[in-house]
N, C-alpha and C positions, 0 to 999 in steps of 0.2 A: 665429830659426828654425834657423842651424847649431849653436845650442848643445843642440837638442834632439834633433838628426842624432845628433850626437855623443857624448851619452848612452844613445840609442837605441841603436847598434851596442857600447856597452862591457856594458851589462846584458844578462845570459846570458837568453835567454827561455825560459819554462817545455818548452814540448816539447824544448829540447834536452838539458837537465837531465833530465828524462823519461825519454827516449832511452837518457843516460849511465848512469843508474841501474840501468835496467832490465838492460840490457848488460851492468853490472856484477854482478848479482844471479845473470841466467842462468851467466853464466863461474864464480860462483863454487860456484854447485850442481852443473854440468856437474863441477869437479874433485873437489867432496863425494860425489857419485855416485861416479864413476873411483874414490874412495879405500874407501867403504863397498862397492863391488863386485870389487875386488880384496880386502878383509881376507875376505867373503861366499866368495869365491874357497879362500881361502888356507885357509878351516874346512871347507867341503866336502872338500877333500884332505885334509886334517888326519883329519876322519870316515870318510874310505873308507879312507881306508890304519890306520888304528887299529882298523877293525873288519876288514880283509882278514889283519891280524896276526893277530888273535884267534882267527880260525875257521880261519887258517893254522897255530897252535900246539893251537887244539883237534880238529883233524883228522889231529893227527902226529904225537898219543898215543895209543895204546892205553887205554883205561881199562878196557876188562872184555872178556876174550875166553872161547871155549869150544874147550877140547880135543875128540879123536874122540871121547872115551867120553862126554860131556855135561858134565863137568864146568865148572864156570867160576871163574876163576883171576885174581883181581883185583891187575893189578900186579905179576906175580911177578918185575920184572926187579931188585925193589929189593933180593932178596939177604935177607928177612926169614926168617921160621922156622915161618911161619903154616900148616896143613895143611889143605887140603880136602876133604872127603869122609870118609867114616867112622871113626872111629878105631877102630884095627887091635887 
């Protein structure tokens, strides 16, 4: 009978095993999670600040304006040779 003691206590029983596993599993989705919500993180910022560039550089050009007399004047700051309006 103490040899059965004896065995009894070295053999890991199923619920603790169980237990270890499960422990194991959660810990390791808990840091899986932490890792794909920090990259989820890291593209939101990456997105806003990419498109706050965009409509920061397309807000801080001129593309087409109109003088007093109505005329409109595409770009004239690049120094070209282009004429608007009637030829004289």
């Amino acid at each position: 009978m103490e040899e059965n003691k004896e065995t009894k206590k070295t053999e890991p029983s199923w619920k603790g095993l169980e237990e270890f596993f499960a422990t194991s599993v959660i810990q390791q989705a808990e840091k899986s999670a932490k890792r794909w919500f920090i990259a989820w993180l890291l593209t939101l910022a990456a997105l806003i600040g990419t498109n706050a560039a965009w409509i920061y550089v397309f807000n801080s050009y001129e593309y087409v304006y109109q003088d007093g007399a109505g005329e409109n004047y595409y770009n004239n700051e690049i120094g070209g040779d282009a004429n608007n309006g009637a030829a004289d």
